[in-house]
C-alpha positions in Angstrom: 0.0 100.4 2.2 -1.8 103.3 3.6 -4.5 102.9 0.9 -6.0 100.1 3.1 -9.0 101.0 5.5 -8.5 100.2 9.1 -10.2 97.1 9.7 -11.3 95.6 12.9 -13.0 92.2 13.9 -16.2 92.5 14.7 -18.4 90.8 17.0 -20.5 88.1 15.2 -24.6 88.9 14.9 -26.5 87.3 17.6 -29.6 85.2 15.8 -32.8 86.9 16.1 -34.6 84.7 18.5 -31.7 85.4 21.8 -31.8 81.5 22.4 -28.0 81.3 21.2 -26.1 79.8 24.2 -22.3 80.7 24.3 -20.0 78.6 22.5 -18.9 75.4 23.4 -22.3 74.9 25.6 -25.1 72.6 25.2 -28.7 73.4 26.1 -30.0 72.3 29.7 -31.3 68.5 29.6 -34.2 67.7 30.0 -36.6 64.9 31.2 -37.0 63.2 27.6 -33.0 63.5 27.7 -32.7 61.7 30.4 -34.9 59.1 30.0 -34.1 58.3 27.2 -30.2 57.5 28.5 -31.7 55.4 30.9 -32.9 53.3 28.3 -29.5 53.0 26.5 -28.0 51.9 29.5 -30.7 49.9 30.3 -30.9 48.0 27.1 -26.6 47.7 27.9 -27.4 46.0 30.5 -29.6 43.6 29.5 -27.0 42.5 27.0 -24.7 42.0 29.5 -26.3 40.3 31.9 -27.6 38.0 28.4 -24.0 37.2 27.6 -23.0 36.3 31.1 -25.9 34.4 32.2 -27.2 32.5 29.0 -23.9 30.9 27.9 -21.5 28.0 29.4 -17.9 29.2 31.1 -15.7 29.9 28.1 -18.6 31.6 26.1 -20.5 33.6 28.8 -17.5 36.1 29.6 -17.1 36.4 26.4 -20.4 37.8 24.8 -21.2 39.3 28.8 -18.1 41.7 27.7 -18.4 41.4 23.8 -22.5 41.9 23.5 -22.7 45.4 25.5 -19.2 46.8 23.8 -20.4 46.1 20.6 -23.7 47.6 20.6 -22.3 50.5 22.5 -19.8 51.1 19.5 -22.5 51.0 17.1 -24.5 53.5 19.3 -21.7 55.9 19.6 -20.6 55.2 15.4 -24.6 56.0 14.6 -26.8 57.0 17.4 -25.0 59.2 20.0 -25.3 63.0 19.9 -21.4 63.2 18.9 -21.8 60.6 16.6 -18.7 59.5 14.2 -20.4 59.1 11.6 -23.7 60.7 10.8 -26.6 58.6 8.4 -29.9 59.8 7.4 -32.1 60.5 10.6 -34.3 57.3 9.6 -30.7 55.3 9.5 -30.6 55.8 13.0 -33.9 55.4 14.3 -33.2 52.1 12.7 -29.6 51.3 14.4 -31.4 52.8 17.2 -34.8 50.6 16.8 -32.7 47.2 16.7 -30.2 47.9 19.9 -33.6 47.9 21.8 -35.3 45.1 20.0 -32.4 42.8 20.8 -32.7 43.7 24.8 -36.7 43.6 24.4 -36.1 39.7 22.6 -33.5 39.0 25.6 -36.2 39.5 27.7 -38.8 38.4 26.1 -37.3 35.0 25.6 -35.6 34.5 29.0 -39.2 34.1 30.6 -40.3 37.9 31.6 -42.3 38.8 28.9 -43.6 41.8 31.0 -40.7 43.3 31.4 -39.7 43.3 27.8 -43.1 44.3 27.0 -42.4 47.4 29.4 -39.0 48.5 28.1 -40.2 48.2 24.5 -43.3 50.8 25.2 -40.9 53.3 27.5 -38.3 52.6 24.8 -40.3 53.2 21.8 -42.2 55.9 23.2 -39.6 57.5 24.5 -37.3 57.0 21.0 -40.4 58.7 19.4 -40.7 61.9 21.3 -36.9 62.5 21.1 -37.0 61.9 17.4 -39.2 64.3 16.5 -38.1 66.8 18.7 -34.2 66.2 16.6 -36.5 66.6 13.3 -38.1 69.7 14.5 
C-alpha cells in the first residue's frame, strides 16, 4: 500500500472567460427576464378571469380554477427554466406560442381586440428576444 502516490482533490479549473458564478447560483435577471414573467402571469390571468366570467355557475368555477392550473402545468412540464421534461427548443416556443394565443383569442373574442392585439406584440416580441438569447 505504500506504492500508491499521495493524492489530493484538487480544485476544479475555472472556464477561461471568469463569468462562472459559484454553484448553486443563477445569473442576475434582467429586464427581458422579467418581462417576459409578466406575460406568463398575465396570459394566467386572462384564463382565469375567461373561466370565471364566460361560463354559467357550476361551469365558471370550474374552468376559472381548471383553465389557469392547466396551462400553468404545461408551462412548468415544457416551458419553465426548471422544466420536467425538456423538448427540442422549437417544441417549446410552440407550447409557449399557444398558452399566449389562447389568452390573445380570450381577448380578442370577449370585445377588446386592442388589448389582445397589445399582449400578442409584447408577447411575441418579447418570446423572440428571450429565445434567441436561450439559442445563443
Amino acid at each position: 500500500m505504500s506504492d500508491l502516490p499521495p493524492v489530493r482533490p484538487a480544485a476544479p479549473e475555472k472556464p477561461a472567460g471568469g463569468t462562472a458564478s459559484a454553484a448553486g447560483t443563477r445569473p442576475a435577471l434582467d429586464a427581458v427576464d422579467v418581462l417576459a414573467f409578466l406575460c406568463e402571469l398575465f396570459a394566467f390571468g386572462t384564463l382565469a378571469v375567461w373561466g370565471f366570467t364566460a361560463w354559467a355557475f357550476p361551469w365558471n368555477i370550474v374552468l376559472g380554477i381548471a383553465a389557469p392550473l392547466v396551462a400553468i402545468l404545461v408551462w412548468a412540464f415544457f416551458v419553465s427554466p426548471r422544466a420536467v421534461i425538456a423538448v427540442h427548443p422549437f417544441v417549446r416556443a410552440l407550447v409557449e406560442l399557444l398558452v399566449y394565443a389562447s389568452a390573445t383569442i380570450i381577448w380578442w373574442t370577449s370585445g377588446s381586440p386592442w388589448i389582445g392585439l397589445a399582449f400578442a406584440l409584447v408577447a411575441v416580441t418579447v418570446g423572440l428576444v428571450a429565445g434567441r438569447r436561450r439559442l445563443a
